[in-house]
N, C-alpha and C positions, 0 to 999 in steps of 0.2 A: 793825890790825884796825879795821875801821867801827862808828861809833859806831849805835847802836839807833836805829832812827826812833819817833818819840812820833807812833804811827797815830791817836789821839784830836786830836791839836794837827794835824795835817796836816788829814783830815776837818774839823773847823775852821774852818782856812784857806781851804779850797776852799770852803765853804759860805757863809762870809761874800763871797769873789771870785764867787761867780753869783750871790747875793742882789742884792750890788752890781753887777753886770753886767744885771741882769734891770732893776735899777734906774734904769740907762743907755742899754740899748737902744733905746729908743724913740729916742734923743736923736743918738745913736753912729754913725758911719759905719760900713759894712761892713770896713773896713781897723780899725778900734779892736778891734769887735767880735772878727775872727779873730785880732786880737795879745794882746785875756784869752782866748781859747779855746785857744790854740798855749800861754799861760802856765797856765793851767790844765792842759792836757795833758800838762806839761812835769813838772807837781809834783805827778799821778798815778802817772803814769809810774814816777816817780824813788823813788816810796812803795808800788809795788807794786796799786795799782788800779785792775786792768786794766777794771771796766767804766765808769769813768769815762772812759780812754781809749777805750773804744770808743764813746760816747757823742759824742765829745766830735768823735770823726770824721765822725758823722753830721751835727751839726751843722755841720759847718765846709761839707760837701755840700747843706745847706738855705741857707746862708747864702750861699755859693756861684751857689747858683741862683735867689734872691731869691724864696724860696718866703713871705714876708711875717715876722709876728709869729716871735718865738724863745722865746716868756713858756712855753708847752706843753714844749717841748724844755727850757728851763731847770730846768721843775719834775722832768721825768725826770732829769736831770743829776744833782740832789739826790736824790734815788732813789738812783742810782749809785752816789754818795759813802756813802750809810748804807748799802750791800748789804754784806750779811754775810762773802759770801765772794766771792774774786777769781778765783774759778777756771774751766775753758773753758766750761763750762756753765753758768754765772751769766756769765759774756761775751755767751753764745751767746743768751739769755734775752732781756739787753739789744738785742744786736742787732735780736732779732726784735722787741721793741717797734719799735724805729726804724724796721725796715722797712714793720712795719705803717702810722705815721705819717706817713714819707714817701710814702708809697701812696693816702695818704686826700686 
């Protein structure tokens, strides 16, 4: 049987990896950038937060396209990581922010 995930200690982690990421962007090739956003994605995923991953797709599409600054997108990211719940409509919620921001 699989040991419990500590959802506090994960959230966390990831918060600290965008803080620090937000902190580096400026600085970061586009190859660094999508290698914490793919590891970031990775230790959502694997914790069950799905609107981090969706989040997290969006960005990889901004970054992708050289749509400029990621400080905006990072701070929704963080958003992501505290939503309450992980389910298709709190997905769906997120998504639509991104949509809207990719848009603008």
């Amino acid at each position: 049987m699989g040991q419990a995930i500590d959802i506090a200690a994960v959230r966390a982690d990831l918060t600290a990896r965008i803080t620090a990421l937000d902190v580096r962007a400026p600085y970061a090739g586009a190859a660094q950038i999508a290698a914490d956003l793919d590891m970031i994605r990775r230790i959502a995923h694997a914790a069950g937060l799905d609107p981090v991953v969706t989040v997290t797709h969006f960005l990889c599409t901004v970054l992708a396209r050289g749509n400029g600054s990621i400080h905006g997108w990072l701070s929704l990211l963080v958003d992501a990581v505290a939503a309450e719940s992980s389910d298709l409509a709190t997905c769906d919620v997120f998504a639509a922010a991104c949509s809207v921001r990719l848009a603008a």
